[in-house]
VOTOR-100186 format. One record per residue (C-alpha): chain; z negated, y negated, x. Coordinates in Angstrom, 2 decimals, m for minus. Each point is the difference from the previous one (the first is absolute). Last residue first. Layout:
N
<"A", <Z, Y, X>>
...
***
This chain:
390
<"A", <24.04, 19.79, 8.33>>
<"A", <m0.70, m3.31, m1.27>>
<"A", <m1.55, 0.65, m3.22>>
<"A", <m2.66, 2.74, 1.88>>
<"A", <m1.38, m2.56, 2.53>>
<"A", <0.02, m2.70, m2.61>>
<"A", <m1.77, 2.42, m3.05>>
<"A", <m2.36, 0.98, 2.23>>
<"A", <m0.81, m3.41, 1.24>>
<"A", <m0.93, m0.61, m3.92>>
<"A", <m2.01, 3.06, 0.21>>
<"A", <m2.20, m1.49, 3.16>>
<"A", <m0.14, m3.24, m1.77>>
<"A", <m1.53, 1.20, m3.30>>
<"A", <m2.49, 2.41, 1.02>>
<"A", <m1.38, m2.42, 2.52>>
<"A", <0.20, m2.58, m2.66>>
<"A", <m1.97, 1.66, m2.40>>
<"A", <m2.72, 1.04, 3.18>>
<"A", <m1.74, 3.23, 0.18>>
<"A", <m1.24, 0.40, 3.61>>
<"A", <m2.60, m2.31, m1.06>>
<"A", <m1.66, 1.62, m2.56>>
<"A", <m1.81, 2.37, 2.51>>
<"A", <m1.79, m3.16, 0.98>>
<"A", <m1.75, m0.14, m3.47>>
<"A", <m0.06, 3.50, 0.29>>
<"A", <m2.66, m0.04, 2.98>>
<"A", <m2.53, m2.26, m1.98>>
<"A", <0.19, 1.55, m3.44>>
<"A", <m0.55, 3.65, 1.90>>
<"A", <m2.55, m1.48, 1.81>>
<"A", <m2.14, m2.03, m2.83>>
<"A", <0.67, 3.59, m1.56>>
<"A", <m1.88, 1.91, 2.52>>
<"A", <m3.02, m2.22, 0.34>>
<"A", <m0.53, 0.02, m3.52>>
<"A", <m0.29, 4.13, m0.34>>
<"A", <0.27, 0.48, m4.02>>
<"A", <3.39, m0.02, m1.43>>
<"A", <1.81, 1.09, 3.53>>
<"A", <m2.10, 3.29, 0.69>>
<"A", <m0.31, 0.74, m3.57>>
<"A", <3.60, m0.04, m0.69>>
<"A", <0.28, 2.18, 4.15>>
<"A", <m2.18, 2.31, m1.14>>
<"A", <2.08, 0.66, m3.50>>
<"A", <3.46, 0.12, 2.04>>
<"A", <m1.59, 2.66, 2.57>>
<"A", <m1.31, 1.75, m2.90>>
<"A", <3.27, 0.38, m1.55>>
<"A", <1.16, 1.09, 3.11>>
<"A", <4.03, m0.07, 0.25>>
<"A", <0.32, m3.76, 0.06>>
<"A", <m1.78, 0.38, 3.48>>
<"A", <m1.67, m3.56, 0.51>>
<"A", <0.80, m2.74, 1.70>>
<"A", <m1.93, m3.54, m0.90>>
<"A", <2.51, m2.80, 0.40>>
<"A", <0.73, m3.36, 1.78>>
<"A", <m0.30, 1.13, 3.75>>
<"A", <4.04, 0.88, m0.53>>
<"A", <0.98, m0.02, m4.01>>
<"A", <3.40, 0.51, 1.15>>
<"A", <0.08, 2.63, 3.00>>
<"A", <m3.15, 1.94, m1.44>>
<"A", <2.23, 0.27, m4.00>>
<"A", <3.25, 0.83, 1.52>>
<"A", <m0.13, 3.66, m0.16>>
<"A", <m3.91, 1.09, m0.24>>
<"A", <m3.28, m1.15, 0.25>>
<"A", <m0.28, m0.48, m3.96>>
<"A", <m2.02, m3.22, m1.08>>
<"A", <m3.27, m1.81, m1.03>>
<"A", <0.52, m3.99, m0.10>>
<"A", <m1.93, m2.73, 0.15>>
<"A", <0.79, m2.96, m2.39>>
<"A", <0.49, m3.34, 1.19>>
<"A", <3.16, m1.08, m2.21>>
<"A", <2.13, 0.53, 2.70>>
<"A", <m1.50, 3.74, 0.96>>
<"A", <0.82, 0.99, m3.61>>
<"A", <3.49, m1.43, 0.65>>
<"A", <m0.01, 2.52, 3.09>>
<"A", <m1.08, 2.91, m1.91>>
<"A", <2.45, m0.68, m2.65>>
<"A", <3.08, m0.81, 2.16>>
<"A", <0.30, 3.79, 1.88>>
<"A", <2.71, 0.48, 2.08>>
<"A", <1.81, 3.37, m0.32>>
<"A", <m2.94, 2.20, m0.96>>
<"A", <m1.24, 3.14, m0.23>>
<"A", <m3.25, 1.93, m1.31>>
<"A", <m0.81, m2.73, m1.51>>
<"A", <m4.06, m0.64, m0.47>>
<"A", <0.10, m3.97, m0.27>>
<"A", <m2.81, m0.95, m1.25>>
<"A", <m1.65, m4.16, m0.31>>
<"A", <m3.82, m0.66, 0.05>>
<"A", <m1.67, m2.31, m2.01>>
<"A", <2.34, m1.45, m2.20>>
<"A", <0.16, m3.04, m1.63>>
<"A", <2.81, m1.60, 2.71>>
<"A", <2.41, 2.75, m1.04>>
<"A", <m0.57, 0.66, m3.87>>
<"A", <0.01, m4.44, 0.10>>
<"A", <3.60, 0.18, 1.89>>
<"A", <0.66, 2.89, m2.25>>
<"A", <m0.05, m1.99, m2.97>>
<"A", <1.93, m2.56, 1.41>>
<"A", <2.73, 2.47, 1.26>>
<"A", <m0.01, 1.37, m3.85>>
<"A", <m1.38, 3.52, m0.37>>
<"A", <1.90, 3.32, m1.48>>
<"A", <m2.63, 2.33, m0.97>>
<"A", <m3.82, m0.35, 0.47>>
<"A", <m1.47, 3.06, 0.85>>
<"A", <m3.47, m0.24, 0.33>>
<"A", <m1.93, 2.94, 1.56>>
<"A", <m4.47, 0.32, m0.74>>
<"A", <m0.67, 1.35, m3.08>>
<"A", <3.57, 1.92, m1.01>>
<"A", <m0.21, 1.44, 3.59>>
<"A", <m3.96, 0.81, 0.19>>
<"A", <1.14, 2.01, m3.41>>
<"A", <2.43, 2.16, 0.76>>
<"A", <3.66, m0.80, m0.77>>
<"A", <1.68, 0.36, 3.29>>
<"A", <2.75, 2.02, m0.54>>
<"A", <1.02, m2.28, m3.34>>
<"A", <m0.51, m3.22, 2.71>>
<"A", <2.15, 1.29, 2.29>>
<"A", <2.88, 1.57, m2.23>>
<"A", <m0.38, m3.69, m1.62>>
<"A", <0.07, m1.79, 3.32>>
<"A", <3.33, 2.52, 0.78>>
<"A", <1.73, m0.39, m3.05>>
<"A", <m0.07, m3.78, 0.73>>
<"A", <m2.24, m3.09, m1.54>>
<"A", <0.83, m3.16, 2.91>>
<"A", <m2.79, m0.21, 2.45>>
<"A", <m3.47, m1.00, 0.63>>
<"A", <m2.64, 2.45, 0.57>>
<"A", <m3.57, m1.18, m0.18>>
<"A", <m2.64, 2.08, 0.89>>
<"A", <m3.42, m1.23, m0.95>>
<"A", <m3.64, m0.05, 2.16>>
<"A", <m3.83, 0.28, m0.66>>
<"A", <0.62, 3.38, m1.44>>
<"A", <m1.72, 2.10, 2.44>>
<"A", <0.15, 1.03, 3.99>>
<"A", <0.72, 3.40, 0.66>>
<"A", <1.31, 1.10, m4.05>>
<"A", <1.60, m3.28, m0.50>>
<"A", <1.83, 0.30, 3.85>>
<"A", <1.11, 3.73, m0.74>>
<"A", <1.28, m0.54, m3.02>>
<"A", <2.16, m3.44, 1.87>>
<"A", <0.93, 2.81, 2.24>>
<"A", <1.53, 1.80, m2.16>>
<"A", <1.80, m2.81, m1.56>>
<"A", <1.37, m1.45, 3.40>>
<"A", <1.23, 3.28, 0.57>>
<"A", <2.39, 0.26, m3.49>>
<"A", <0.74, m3.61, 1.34>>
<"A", <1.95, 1.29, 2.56>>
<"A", <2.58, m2.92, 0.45>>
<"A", <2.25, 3.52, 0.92>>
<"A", <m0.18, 1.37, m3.46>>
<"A", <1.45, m3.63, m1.44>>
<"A", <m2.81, m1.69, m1.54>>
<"A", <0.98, m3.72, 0.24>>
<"A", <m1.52, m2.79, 1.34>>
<"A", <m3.39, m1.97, 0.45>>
<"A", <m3.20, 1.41, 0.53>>
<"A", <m3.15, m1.86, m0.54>>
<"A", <m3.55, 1.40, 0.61>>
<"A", <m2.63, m1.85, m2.48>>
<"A", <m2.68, m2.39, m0.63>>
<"A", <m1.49, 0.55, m3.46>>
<"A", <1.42, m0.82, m3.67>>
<"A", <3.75, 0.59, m0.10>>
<"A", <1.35, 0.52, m3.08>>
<"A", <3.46, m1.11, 0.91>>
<"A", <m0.11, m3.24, m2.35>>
<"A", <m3.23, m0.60, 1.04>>
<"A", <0.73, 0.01, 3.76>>
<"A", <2.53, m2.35, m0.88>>
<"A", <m1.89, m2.34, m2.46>>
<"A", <m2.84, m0.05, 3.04>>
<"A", <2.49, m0.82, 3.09>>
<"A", <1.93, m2.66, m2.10>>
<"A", <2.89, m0.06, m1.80>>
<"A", <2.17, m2.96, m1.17>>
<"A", <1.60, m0.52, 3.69>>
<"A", <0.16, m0.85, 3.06>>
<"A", <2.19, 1.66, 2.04>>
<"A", <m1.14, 2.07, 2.84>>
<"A", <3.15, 2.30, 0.61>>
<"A", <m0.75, 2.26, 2.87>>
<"A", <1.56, m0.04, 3.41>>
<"A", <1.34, 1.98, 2.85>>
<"A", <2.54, m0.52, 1.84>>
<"A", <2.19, 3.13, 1.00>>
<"A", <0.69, 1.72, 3.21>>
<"A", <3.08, 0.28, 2.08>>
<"A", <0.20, 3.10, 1.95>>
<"A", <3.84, 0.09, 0.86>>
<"A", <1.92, 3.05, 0.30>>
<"A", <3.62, 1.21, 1.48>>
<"A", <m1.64, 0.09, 3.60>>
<"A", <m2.11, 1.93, m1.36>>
<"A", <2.80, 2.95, m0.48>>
<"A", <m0.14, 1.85, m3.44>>
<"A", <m0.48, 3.68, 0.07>>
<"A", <m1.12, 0.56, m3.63>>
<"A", <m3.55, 1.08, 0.27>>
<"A", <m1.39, m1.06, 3.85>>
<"A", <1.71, m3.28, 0.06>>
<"A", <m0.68, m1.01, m3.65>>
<"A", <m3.50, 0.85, 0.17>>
<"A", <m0.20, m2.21, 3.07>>
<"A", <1.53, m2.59, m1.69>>
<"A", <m2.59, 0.39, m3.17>>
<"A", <m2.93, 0.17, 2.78>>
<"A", <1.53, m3.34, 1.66>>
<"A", <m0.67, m1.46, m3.53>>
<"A", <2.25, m1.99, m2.86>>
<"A", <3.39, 1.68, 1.28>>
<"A", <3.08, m1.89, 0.19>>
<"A", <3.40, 1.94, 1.38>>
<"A", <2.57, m1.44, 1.26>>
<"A", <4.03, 0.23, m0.77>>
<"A", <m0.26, 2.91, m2.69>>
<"A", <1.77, 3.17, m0.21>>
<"A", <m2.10, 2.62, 1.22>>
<"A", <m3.22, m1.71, m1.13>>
<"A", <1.25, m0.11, m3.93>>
<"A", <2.63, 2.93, 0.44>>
<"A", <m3.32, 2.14, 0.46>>
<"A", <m2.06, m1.76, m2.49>>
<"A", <2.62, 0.46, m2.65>>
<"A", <0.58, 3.77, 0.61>>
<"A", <m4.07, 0.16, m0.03>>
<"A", <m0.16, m1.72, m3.32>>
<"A", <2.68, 2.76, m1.28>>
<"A", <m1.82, 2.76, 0.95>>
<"A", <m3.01, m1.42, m1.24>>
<"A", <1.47, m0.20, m3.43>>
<"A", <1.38, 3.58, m0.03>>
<"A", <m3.42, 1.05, 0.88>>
<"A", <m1.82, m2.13, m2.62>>
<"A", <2.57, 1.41, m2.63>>
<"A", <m0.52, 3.54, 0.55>>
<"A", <m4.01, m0.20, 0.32>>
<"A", <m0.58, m1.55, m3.46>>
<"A", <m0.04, m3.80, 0.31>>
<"A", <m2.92, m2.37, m0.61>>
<"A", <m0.54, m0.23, 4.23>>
<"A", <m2.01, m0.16, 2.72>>
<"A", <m2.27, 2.90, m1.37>>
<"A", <3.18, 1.99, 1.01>>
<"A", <m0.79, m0.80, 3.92>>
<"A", <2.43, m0.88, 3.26>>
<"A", <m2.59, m1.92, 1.30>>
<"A", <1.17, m0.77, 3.94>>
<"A", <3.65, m0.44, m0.87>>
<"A", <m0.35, m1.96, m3.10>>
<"A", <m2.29, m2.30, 1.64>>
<"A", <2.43, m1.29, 2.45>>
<"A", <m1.31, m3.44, 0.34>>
<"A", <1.11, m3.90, m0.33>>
<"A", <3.59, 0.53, 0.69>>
<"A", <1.55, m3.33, 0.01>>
<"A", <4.12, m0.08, 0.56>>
<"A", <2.58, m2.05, 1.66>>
<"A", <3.64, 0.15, m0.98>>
<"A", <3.27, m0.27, 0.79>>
<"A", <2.54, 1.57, m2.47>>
<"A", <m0.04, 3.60, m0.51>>
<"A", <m1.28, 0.02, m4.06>>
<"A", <1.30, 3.28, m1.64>>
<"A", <m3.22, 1.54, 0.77>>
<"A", <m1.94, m2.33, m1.74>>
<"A", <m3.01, m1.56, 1.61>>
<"A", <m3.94, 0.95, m0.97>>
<"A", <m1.32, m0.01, 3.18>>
<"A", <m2.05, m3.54, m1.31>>
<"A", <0.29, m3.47, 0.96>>
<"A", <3.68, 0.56, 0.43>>
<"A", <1.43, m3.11, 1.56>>
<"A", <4.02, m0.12, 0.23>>
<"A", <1.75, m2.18, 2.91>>
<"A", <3.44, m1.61, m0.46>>
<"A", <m0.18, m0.78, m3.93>>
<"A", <3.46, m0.05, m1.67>>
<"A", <m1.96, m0.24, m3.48>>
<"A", <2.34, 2.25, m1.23>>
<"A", <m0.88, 2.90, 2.76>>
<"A", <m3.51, 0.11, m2.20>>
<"A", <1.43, 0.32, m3.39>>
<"A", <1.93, 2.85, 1.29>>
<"A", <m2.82, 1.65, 2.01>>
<"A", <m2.29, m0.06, m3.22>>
<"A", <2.70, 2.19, m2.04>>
<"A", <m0.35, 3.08, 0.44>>
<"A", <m3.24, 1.22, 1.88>>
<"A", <m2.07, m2.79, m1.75>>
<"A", <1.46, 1.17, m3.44>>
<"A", <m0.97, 3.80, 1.10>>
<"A", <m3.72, m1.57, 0.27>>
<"A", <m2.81, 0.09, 2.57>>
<"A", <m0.37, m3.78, m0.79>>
<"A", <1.38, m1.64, m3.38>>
<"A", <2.73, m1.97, m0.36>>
<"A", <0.11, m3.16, m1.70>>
<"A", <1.39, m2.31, 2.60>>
<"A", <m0.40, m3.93, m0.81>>
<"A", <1.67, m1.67, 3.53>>
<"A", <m2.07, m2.93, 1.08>>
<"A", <1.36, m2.43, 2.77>>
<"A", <m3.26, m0.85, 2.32>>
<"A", <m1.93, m3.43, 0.46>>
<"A", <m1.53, 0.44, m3.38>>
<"A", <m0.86, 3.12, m0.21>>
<"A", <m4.02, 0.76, 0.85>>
<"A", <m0.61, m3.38, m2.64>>
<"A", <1.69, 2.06, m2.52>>
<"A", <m2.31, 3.30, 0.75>>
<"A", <m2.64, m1.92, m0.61>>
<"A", <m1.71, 1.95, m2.46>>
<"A", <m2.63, m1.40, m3.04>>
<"A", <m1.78, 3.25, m1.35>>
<"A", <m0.12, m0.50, m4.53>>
<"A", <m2.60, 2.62, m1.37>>
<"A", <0.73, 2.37, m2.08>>
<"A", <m2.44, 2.64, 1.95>>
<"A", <2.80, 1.77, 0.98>>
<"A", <1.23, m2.86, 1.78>>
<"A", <2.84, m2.52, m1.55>>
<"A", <2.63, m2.08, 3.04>>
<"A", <0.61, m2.78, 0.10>>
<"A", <2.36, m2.12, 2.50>>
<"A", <2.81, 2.41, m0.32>>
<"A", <2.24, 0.71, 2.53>>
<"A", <m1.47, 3.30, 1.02>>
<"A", <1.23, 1.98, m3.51>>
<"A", <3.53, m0.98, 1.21>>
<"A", <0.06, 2.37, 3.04>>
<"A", <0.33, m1.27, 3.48>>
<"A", <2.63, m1.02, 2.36>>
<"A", <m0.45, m2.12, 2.10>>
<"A", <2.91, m1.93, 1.91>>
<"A", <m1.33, m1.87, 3.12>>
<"A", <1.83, m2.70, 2.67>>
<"A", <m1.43, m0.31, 3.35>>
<"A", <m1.92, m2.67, 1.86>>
<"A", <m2.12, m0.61, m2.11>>
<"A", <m1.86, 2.79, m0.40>>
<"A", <m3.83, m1.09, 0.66>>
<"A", <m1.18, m1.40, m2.84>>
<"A", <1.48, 1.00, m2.80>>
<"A", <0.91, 3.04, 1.93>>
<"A", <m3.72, 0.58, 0.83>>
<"A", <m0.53, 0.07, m4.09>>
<"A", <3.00, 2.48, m0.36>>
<"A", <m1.72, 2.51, 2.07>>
<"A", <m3.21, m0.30, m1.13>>
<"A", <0.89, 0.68, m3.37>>
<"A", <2.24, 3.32, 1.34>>
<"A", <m3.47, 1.25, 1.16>>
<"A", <m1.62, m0.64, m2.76>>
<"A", <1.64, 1.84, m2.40>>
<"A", <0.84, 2.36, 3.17>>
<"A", <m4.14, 0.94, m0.35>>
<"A", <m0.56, m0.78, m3.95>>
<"A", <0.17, m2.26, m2.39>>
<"A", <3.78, 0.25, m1.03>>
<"A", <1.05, m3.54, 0.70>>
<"A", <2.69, 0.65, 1.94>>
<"A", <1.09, 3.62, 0.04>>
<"A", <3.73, m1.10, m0.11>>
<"A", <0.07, m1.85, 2.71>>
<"A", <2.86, 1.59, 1.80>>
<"A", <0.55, m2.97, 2.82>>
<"A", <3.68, m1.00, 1.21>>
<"A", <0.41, m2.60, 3.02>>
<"A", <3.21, m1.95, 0.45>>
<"A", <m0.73, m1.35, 3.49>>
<"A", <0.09, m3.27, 1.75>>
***
């Protein structure tokens, strides 16, 4: 039995390695027994409620995700000089005999044993200002920095997870790593379908939306290419009408609002939704509501929103490139996220030709199998034996 270490310090954020380190420490409740785990996590994830912009009161579990593990309260914050200087300390206290970074985010002054998760290496392939709020100066001394980390990250650690054989690939071909030093080990996938106070109609209300709509779900980082999906959604009103919404759902950022300033014509303020920071509940109903589902990224790591939208029966438009063909499968439309028009044909295509999406429902229900909780959660625990005992 092994003394096994996990940075979950992004627990509970809401987002991709939110939800990522969530699964994790649910197939250790489940699955781990066999070793002995020390978390450590920030004090902001230990509490049971938690207040949404909205003022209303969002129930977490994050206690029920941490009972079977010893829970060390770290307040440092990603990316940040503290996490350089003193997170390896705190870290060699715990006497742990294998480390699990969930992200490449590892300090440099941290050599013991360690596996780490690298989900994509977006930074490499859109090296772009509009990525940032930082003048020029500062975003370059920044990513010069993240890439020092990155490099001692894969140079350094034990194994290697990736969440795709395209991210390993990537890998291989950018930063030299062997594959023999990489495992593909995919995540489960599965959305939240509580019960609760809300139904489909007070939710759609809520949002403002009144006819069926497009759903996107994520952030609007320049490489999610949402600046494309809103061109084309033009281009869809002005071909086909206004029988249809766009909903975006995602957390308020610089980059929605730089968006949805560029954008301000009037088929956009008409016809595009943007709801802001949603509750897994509410986006359960977003999800299952929807008509079609769009995922226009330009690059991807994994990909969890397409394939929850798949879960909840919903068929799916998305990018043909990096991972998206070799995760979605037979269970996604493929168009060219650089043609607008491409991305407005293929909307109509899957909103209004029934044959089509009885298909696309049909073949990503058995898409969905690949992605298995426990899967996900045995073949990392094995990790952590095969790279404990070395």
């Amino acid at each position: 039995m092994a003394r096994i270490g996990i940075d979950a310090r992004m627990l509970g954020k809401g987002y991709g390695l939110g939800r990522y380190v969530e699964q994790l420490l649910r197939g250790i409740n489940q699955y781990g027994g066999e070793h002995q785990y020390v978390v450590f996590v920030l004090g902001a994830a230990l509490s049971r409620d938690r207040i949404m912009p909205d003022g209303k009161k969002c129930r977490m579990q994050n206690a029920e995700l941490l009972t079977t593990c010893e829970v060390v309260e770290t307040n440092i914050p990603w990316y940040s000089v503290e996490e350089q200087m003193k997170f390896s300390s705190i870290i060699k206290q715990q006497k742990v005999d294998l480390m699990h970074f969930p992200h490449w985010n590892i300090p440099l002054l941290y050599n013991d044993p360690y596996i780490v998760t690298i989900h994509d290496l977006t930074m490499y392939h859109y090296l772009r200002l509009e990525a940032t709020t930082h003048g020029p100066v500062v975003y370059w001394v920044k990513d010069m920095a993240h890439r020092l980390v990155v490099k001692h990250s894969v140079e350094k650690a034990r194994h290697i997870i990736t969440t795709s054989e395209f991210t390993k690939q990537d890998i291989h071909q950018t930063l030299g790593v062997p594959l023999e030093k990489m495992t593909t080990v995919y995540q489960g996938v599965g959305i939240n379908d509580q019960k609760s106070g809300n139904n489909e109609v007070d939710i759609k209300s809520r949002f403002g939306i009144t006819k069926s709509y497009v759903l996107y779900v994520g952030a609007a980082y320049p490489h999610k290419n949402i600046d494309g999906l809103l061109n084309a959604w033009e281009l869809f009103c002005e071909k086909y009408g206004d029988e249809y919404q766009l909903v975006l759902a995602g957390k308020d950022s610089v980059f929605y609002q730089k968006l949805l300033e560029q954008f301000d014509h009037l088929i956009i303020r008409s016809s595009v939704v943007f709801t802001n920071f949603v509750t897994d509940e509410e986006l359960a109903v977003l999800y299952k509501s929807a008509r079609t589902f769009v995922f226009p990224s330009l690059y991807e790591g994994f990909g969890i929103p397409p394939l929850e939208a798949i879960q909840c029966g919903v068929p799916v438009v998305a990018s043909n490139t990096s991972c998206l063909p070799e995760v979605l499968g037979e269970g996604a439309y493929y168009v060219d996220p650089k043609s607008p028009q491409a991305i407005a044909d293929g909307l109509y295509l899957v909103c209004t030709d029934e044959e089509m999406r009885y298909a696309l429902k049909q073949q990503g229900r058995e898409e969905l199998k690949r992605y298995s909780f426990e899967t996900f959660a045995r073949q990392t625990i094995s990790l952590y034996t095969k790279e404990s005992q070395i």
